[in-house]
N, C-alpha and C positions, 0 to 999 in steps of 0.2 A: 338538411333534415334526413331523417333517417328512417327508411321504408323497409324493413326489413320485419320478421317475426310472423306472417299472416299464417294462416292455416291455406286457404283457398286460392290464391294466387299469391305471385312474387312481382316486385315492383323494382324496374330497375331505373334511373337517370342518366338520361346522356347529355349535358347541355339545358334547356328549358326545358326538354320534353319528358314526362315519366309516362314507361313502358307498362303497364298491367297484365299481366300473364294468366288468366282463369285457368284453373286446372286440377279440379277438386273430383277426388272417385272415377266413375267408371263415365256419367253424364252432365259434371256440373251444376248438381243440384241446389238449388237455390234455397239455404235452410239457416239457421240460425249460427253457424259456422261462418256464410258468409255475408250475413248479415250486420256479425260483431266485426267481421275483418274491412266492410265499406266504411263502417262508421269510423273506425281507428282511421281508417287512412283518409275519410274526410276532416277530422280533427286536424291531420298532420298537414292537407292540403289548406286547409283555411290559413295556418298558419304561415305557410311558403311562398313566398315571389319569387325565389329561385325556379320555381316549377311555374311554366306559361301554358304546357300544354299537358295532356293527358290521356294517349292511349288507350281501348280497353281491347283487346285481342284473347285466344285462349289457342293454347298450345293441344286441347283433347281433341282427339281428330272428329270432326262430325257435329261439335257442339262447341255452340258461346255459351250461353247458360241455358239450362235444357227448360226448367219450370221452376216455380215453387215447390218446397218439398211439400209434399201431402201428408206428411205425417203428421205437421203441426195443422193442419186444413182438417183433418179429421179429426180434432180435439176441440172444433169451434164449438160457441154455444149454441142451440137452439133454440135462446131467446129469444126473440126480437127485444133489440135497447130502443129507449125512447131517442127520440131526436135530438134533444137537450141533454141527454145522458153519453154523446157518441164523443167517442176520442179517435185521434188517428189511429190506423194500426202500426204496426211498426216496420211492415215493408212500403209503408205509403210515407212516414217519419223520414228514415234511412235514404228512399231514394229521393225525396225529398230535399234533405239536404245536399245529396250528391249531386243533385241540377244545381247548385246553388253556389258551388264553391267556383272561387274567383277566376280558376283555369278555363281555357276551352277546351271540353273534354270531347273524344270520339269513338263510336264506337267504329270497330272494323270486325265485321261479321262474316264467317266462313262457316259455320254449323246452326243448326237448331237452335233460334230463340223464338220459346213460345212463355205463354203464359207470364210469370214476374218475370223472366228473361226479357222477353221483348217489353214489358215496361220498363226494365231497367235499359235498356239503348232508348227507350221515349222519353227516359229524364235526362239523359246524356244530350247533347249541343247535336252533335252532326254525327250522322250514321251510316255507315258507307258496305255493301256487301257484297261479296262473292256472286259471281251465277255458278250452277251447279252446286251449289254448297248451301247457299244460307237458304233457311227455312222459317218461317214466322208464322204464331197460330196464337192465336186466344181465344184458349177452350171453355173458360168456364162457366159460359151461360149453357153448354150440353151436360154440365155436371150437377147444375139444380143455384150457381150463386153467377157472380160479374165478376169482370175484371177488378180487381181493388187493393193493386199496388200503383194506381195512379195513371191506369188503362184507360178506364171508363173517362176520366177526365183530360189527360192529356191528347186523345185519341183524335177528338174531333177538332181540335187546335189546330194538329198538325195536316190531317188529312179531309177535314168537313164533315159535317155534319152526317149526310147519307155513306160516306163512305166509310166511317167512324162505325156509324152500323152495319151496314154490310160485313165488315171484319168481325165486329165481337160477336152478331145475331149469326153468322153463318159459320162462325165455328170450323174453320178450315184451313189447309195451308193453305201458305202464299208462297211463291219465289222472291228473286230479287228482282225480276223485271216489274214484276207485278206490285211490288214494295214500291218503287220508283214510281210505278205510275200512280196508287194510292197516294204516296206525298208522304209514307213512313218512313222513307229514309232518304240521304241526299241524291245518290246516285247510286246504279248497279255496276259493277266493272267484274272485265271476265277473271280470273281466280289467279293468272299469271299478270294480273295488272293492279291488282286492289295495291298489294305489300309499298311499290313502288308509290301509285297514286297518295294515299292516306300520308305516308314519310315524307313526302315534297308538300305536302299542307299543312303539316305539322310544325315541321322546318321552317316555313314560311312565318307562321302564326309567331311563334317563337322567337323571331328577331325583333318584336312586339315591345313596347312599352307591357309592364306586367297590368299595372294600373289602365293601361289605356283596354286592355285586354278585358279585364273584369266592368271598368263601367260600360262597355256598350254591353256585354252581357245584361247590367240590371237593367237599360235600357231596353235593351228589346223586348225581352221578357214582361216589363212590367207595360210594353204596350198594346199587349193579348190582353188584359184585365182593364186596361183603364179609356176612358174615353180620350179622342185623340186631343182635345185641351191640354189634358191632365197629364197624356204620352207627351205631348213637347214639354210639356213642362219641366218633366220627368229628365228628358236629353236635356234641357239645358241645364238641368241640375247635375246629371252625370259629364257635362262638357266641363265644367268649373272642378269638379273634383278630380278628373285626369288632367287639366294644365294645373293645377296645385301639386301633383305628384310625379307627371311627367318632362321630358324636354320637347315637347310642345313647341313652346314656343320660341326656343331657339334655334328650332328643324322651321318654324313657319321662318324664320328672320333668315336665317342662312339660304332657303329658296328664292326667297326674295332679292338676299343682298347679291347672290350669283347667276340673278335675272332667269329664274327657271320658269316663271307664271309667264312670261312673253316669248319666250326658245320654244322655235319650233321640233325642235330633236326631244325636247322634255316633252313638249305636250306629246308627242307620239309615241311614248314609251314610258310613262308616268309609273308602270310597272315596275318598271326598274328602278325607277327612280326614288320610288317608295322605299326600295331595299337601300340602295345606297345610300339615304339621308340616314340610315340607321347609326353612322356611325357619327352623329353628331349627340352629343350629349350633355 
């Protein structure tokens, strides 16, 4: 596949993993620029099992993505729509889809994500950040509206209910340590240790079954919404469509046939042993 052509960032492939580069003007503003450039490369990712995993990083010094541009934010209606009249908008559309595509994607954050910034690393899988560097706000309940690129709604998923408020009603930065302990992101790591951390998880991810990769995605995900009947249901629906596309079950038969469920050196390092069954296929 071919990542190439963006306006707002560059996208390289090394292996399974693709690199995302933000790197748009002077603060990686979040505007209709890079809005057209997520959706193209959500098109291209939907399409690709070659790509397991998905970087998003930004090369501007100081910034992952800074906000929303407000230029289109100052052009809203002053209607109120009816309730039966509402459509998504399109920064809620776009990042939408981009939680959705079949890769684990991550965000690795070293500058300023506030506002659609920081909901765009809340649609992403795992979020990993800088101390000293990264910054997270969502401002826009001091500006007279909400969060509503998928803030207001993913917020409390991730971090609960009261602390979901606390974040948007208090309207203020956060660190990374303070991220980590809210539950927005996975971990904080110091700035000489993110680069290394994030590329040994990727790495990892990426010797992955692609398929096995995307259904527990729709798995997990789909058992925030549904009652837990309905979540196993949901796995074992997703367990049948990765052995239908995966070697599954020729990695379960070969553990078996080379007595690893009773070896006590496997059971004690089943880490590894996960890597090494990779090469059965």
């Amino acid at each position: 596949m071919d990542y190439k052509n963006f306006q707002t960032f560059t996208a390289e492939q090394k292996g399974g993993i693709l690199t995302v580069d933000i790197n748009f003007g002077p603060v990686n503003v979040q505007g209709q620029e890079m809005l057209a450039d997520l959706s193209s490369l959500c098109l291209r990712l939907e399409r690709d099992r070659s790509v397991k995993v998905v970087i998003f990083e930004s090369s501007n010094p100081g910034y992952w993505v800074c906000h929303y541009d407000t230029n289109l934010l100052k052009d809203m209606s002053t209607e109120a729509v009816p309730r039966n009249e509402v459509q998504l908008l399109d920064l809620q559309s776009i990042l939408e889809r981009l939680s959705n595509v079949p890769q684990a994607t991550i965000a690795k954050i070293e500058g300023f994500a506030r506002g659609g910034g920081h909901e765009m690393a809340l649609a992403l899988d795992m979020r990993f950040a800088a101390r000293g560097k990264a910054k997270f706000m969502q401002m826009e309940v001091g500006m007279g509206i909400l969060p509503c690129g998928g803030g207001a709604s993913r917020m409390a998923r991730q971090a609960g209910l009261g602390k979901a408020l606390e974040i948007i009603l208090g309207a203020r930065d956060w660190d990374a340590d303070e991220a980590e302990k809210f539950g927005t992101i996975n971990k904080a790591l110091d700035a000489d240790e993110i680069g290394a951390y994030v590329d040994a998880l990727a790495e990892r991810i990426s010797q992955f079954p692609a398929d096995s990769i995307a259904a527990s995605k729709r798995a997990v995900y789909a058992s925030i919404d549904l009652p837990i009947k309905e979540a196993l249901k949901e796995e074992a629906y997703q367990l049948f469509q990765a052995t239908s596309k995966t070697p599954a079950i020729k990695r379960f038969a070969y553990a078996d046939d080379n007595g690893a469920q009773f070896d006590h050196d496997n059971q004690k390092n089943w880490e590894q042993m996960v890597m090494d069954i990779q090469a059965v296929n």
